[in-house]
Residue, then its C-alpha position, 0 to 999 in steps of 0.5 A: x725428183x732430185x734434180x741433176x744439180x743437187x746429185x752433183x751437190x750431194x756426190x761432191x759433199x758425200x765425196x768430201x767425208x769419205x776423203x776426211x775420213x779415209x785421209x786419201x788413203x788407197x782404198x777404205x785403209x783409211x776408213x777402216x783405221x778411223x772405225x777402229x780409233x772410234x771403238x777404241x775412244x767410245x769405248x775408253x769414254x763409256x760410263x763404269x760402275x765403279x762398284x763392281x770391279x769387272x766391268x772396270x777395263x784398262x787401256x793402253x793410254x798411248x792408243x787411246x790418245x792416238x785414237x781421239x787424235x785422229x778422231x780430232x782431226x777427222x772432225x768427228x770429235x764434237x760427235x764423240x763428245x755428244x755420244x759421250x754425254x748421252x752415255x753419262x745421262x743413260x748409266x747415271x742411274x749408277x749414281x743415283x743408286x748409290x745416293x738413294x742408299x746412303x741417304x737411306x743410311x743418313x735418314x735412320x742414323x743422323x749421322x752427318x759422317x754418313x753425308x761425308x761419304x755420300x759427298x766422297x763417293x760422288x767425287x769418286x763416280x764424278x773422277x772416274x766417268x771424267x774424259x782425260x785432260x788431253x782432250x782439252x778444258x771444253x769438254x771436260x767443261x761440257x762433261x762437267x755440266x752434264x754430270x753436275x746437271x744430272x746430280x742436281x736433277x736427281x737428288x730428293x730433298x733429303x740431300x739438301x737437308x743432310x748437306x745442311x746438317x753437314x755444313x753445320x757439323x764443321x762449326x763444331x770444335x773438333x770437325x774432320x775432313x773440313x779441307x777435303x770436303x770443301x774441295x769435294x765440294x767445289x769439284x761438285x758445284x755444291x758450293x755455288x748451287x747451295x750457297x744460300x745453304x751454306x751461308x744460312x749455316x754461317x748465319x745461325x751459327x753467328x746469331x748462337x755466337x753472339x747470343x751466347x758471349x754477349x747477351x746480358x754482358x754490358x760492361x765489355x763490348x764484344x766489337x764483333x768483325x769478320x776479319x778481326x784476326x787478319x794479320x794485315x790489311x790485304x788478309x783482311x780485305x780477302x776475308x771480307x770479300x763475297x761471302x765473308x763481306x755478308x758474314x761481317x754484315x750478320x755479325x754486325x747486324x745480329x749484335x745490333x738487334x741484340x744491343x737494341x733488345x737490351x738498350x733499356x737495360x744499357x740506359x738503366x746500368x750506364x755509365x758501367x754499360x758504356x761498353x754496349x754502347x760503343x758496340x751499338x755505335x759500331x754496328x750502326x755504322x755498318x747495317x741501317x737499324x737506326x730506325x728499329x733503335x728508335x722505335x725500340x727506345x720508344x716502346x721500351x718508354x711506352x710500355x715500361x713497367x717499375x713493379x717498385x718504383x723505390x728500390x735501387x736502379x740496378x734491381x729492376x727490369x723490363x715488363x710489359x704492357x704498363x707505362x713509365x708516362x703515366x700520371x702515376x710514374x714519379x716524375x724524378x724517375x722519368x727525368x733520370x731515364x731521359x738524362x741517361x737516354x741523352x748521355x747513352x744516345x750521345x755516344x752512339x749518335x753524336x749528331x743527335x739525331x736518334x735522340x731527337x726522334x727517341x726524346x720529342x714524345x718524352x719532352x712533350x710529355x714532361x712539358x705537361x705534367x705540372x711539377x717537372x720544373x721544380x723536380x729540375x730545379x730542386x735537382x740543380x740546387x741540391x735539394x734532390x732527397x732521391x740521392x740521384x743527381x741529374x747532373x754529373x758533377x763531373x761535367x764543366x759548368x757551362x752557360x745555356x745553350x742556345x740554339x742559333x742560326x746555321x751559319x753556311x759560311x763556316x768552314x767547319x759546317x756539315x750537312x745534317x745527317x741524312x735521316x734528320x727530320x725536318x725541324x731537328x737542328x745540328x745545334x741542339x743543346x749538348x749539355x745535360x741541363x740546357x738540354x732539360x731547360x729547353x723542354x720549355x720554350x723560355x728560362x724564365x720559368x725556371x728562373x722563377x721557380x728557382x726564386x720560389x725554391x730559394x724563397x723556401x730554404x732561406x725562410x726554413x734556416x734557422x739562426x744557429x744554422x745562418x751558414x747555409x746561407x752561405x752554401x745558397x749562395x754558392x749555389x747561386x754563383x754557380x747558377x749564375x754561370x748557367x742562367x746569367x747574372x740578370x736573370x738571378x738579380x731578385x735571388x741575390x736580393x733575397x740573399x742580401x735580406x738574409x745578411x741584412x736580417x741578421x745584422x738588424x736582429x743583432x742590433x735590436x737584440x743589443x738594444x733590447x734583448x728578445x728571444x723572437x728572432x724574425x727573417x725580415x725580407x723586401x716584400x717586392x723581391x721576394x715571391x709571393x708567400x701565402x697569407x693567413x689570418x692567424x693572430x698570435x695570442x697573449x705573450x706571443x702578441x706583446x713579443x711582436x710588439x716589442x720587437x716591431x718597436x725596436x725595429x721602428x726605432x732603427x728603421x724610422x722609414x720601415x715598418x714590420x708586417x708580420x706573418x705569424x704563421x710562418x717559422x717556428x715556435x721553441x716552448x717549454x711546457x711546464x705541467x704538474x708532473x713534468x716539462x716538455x720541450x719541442x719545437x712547433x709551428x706557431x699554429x701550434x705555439x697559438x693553440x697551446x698559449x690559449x689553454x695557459x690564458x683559460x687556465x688563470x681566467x676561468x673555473x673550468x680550466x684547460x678545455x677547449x672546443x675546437x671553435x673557441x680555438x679558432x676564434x681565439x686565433x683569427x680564421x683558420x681551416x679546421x683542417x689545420x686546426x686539427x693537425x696542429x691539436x693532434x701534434x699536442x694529443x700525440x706528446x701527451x699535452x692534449x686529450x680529447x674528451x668529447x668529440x672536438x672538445x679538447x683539455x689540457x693533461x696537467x697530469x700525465x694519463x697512462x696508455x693514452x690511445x694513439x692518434x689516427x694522424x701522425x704527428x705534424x712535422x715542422x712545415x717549411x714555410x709555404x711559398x707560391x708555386x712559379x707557375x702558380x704565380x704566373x697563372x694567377x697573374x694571367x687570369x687577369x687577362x684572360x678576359x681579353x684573351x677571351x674577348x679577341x678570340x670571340x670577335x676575331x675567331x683563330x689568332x696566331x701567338x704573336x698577333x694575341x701578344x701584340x693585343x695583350x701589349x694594350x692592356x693596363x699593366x701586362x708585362x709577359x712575355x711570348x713564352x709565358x703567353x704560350x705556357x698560359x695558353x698551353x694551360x688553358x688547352x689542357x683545361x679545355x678553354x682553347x683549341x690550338x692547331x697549327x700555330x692558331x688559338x681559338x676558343x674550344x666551343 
């Protein structure tokens, strides 16, 4: 039961409305005229049909201000607002009708104008139901909320893929309503509630833009930016704001993922796909794909198949699932790819740290196979029959770089880049050729197969060709620049015995006219050429001789070693019915003086077995022999009658049968390989390699270096020491791990 107090309470509260609402008017005057601005409000407020035209009223506007004018000031205006809102929820299955039928429409017809209408129509019910502006921005913001609420509650799934459909449409060239249907949609809340809608439009668009105007077209960058088309900055900075800050993003982005799909491509066409190069550098500095460039760069080097290795570069293209580094690949093709990759990488990373990571499988790879060195060797002197240089004659001639210390205290000094690893150096190697060199850990090498390769070309010049010496020693001159005048010293020995040779053969030729011209070099300077035991016969015998006497003469202290299966033999064969002339090997020059000696001291003139021939020259493969005798069996000189028994055609024989080998070209002389020379030398020591690393167990570089220093005549370096130990890894002799040799038990 209440208590008197709280009847008081009630009775004051009670008393307190009825004043508010009656305004202290005589009577209920004032609650009466309150009653009516109430009906006439709620009734003003009351949620239409818009589609049928009866149920739409009109009101004196000037009542019905007055009306939620006292209603404001009887306090009842928030109960209004809440009466108001449930009314909207209620009568929205008017709007849900009117959806449910135009999607109905869109779902037959696909038509996005469909859609347009739906969205115009929206607007229209959202306009209608919508309190005057008088009443202030709190509850047209409640009214809002409530309308936009009950829309995004109420539409089936269908909507959203027709609004997809309609945001697309207005990318198309000739779109209609653009303006007013991105208003409608902010009046609606579309534009927030979809927005990721919205922009995944933008997206695909942008990824058909770019695919369409940029893929294959290398040569033009496209460059893409949102705000490229900004008259002045403040334009751009506003198309670059929210959502056009993520449209640059996809643009750069997409364009990127493009370029790295093509980047073996933009390596095969540079430099006429420099224009790719510069779009990749670009984006890269916008989006992070740095790390999907190198593993692209590293699979297109993996699984990179030639169908046709000798055809131009320009005509073939990517496959799958076969590699470029495989023994089979032409070592001179994987060299050019990687010289290419260095220039396109240096464009788009100038610190090189791309390249670092993209190169070190390459390098480590070429650093195995056996010929890499003498393919860069032959490329620098010229001596590349592939027609494709590795170096741009364009580029200065410059000394190897080496890498050196970081110097911290250089005003001009930059951190590494943040995605360096730890054993790349800001110092690397700029230029294309010291960047090759140091594949290897050490020049001279290189050094020594640049001496085997000058070795070779020297001894292949003949004496009406003596100005290629002059071209060896420009080329020199200029090799000097790269690698130093020491380390070229033994190449300009060798060059001077080319001069001196020629002067000396002069003076015999003026003492004593012969027609055997010599190449006489210092047996210490030059490298190492591969010995034979041929023996020059009859005339060929007595011109060595004479010549090796007159030279006596001139040079009392010097004495002639020759090596007489070395250069070239010119003959003229008289025969019965004709005369041939060629130039041969002297192999060739021996076997054919041979059947001359037989033919004026035996009965059985002109036929040799192979054996006799043989021993009629010194020891010689068999192997050999046979090349030299098919070389005459192909001119028409030789026939072999019976198997390895051959004879002389004084006459020739009409439709003689073609030999089964082709005939044998005129060899340059044979020179060891450096490496060869290297190895040959480093077996020597291999016994106290091997006798350390048994008695001592796992020995770092340095420490078999140091031991190797006690052994009678040993003079390598650590770099030749670690290319040995490289070679007797790969042949299974040593384990190394970790800077540590052991013996591969």
């Amino acid at each position: 039961m209440a208590t008197a107090a709280l009847r008081s309470q009630v009775a004051a509260k009670w008393h307190e409305g009825f004043n508010r609402l009656n305004r202290s008017e005589p009577g209920i005057s004032g609650l009466l005229s309150f009653s009516q601005a109430w009906n006439i409000a709620t009734d003003y407020l009351h949620p239409r049909d818009i589609s049928d035209p009866t149920s739409v009223k009109q009101h004196d506007l000037a009542s019905v201000k007055a009306a939620f004018d006292l209603i404001n000031r009887s306090r009842r205006l928030p109960v209004m607002l809440e009466t108001f809102l449930d009314d909207i929820c209620n009568q929205y299955h008017l709007i849900v009708r009117d959806i449910e039928q135009y999607l109905a429409e869109y779902e037959q017809s696909l038509d996005t104008s469909v859609m347009l209408r739906l969205i115009f129509r929206l607007v229209e019910w959202y306009r209608a139901w919508a309190p005057i502006e008088e009443l202030g921005p709190t509850i047209r913001a409640a009214y809002t909320l409530t309308f936009q609420t009950q829309l995004f509650s109420t539409v089936p799934p269908g909507f959203v893929r027709g609004f997809k459909a309609l945001c697309a449409s207005t990318l198309v060239p000739v779109a209609q309503h653009t303006p007013q249907m991105w208003e409608a949609f902010e009046v609606l809340g579309l534009t927030d509630r979809y927005e990721g809608i919205i922009a995944s439009v933008g997206y695909e668009r942008i990824e058909d833009h770019v695919r369409e105007t940029c893929t294959g077209k290398l040569c033009h960058g496209c460059s893409p930016m949102y705000a490229k088309g900004a008259a002045n900055t403040e334009e751009a900075r506003g198309l670059l704001q929210n959502v056009g800050s993520r449209f640059d993003f996809h643009m750069n982005k997409t364009l990127c993922d493009l370029r790295t799909s093509e980047i073996f491509d933009i390596i095969i066409d540079f430099p006429d796909s420099n224009g790719a190069l510069q779009d990749l550098k670009e984006c890269l500095q916008r989006v992070d794909q740095r790390a999907s460039l190198v593993q692209a760069l590293r699979k297109a080097y993996v699984f990179l198949v030639l169908p046709f290795l000798n055809f131009p570069p320009r005509d073939y293209r990517i496959s799958n699932r076969k590699r470029l580094l495989h023994p089979g690949a032409d070592t001179k093709l994987i060299l050019s790819q990687y010289v290419a990759t260095i220039k396109c990488l240096r464009i788009v990373d100038p610190p090189g740290v791309l390249l670092f990571k993209v190169a070190d499988p390459i390098r480590r790879y070429l650093r195995e196979r056996p010929d890499t060195i003498r393919s860069i060797v032959a490329n620098l002197v010229g001596d590349d029959d592939s027609g494709d240089s590795l170096v741009d004659e364009n580029e200065p001639i410059q000394p190897l770089q080496q890498l050196e210390t970081e110097d911290y205290n250089d005003p001009h000094w930059d951190p590494e880049p943040i995605d360096a690893g730890p054993d790349f150096r800001t110092n690397k190697p700029s230029d294309v050729i010291s960047t090759l060199v140091s594949i290897y850990d050490s020049k001279d090498l290189f050094v020594k197969e640049l001496q085997v390769l000058l070795a070779q070309r020297l001894l292949a010049i003949t004496d009406d060709n003596f100005e290629k010496v002059e071209k060896e020693r420009r080329n020199i001159e200029i090799l000097k620049i790269r690698f130093g005048e020491a380390a070229l010293q033994v190449c300009e020995v060798m060059l001077k015995d080319m001069t001196d040779s020629k002067r000396i053969d002069g003076h015999v030729q003026s003492q004593k006219a012969s027609i055997v011209h010599p190449t006489i070099i210092s047996r210490h300077f030059w490298p190492s050429l591969e010995s034979s035991d041929i023996v020059m016969p009859g005339q060929f015998q007595a011109l060595q001789t004479e010549y090796a006497k007159e030279f006596s003469t001139f040079k009392p202290d010097k004495k002639l070693r020759w090596l007489p299966h070395l250069g070239t033999v010119h003959l003229e064969l008289q025969l019965e019915d004709r005369t041939i002339e060629t130039d041969v090997p002297p192999l060739e020059a021996a076997f054919i003086e041979l059947f001359s000696e037989k033919s004026e001291s035996t009965l059985v003139p002109h036929i040799w077995t192979m054996d006799e021939l043989i021993e009629g020259v010194g020891a010689v493969d068999r192997i050999a022999a046979l090349k030299a005798l098919i070389t005459w069996i192909d001119l028409g000189v030789l026939k072999e009658d019976e198997e390895n028994t051959f004879r002389l055609l004084e006459v020739k024989e009409e439709a003689a049968p073609p030999s089964r080998i082709a005939p044998a070209a005129i060899d340059a002389p044979t020179v060891t390989a450096a490496q060869q020379q290297q190895a040959d030398q480093m077996r020597l020591y291999w016994k106290f390699i091997e006798g350390m690393l048994t008695n001592l167990g796992s020995l770092p570089l340095d420490r078999i270096q140091t031991m190797l220093r006690f052994a009678p005549g040993y003079d390598q370096t650590v770099e030749q020491l670690a290319g040995f130990m490289e070679a007797a890894r790969r042949e299974g002799l040593v384990v190394g791990r970790d800077g540590m040799w052991k013996l591969n038990r």
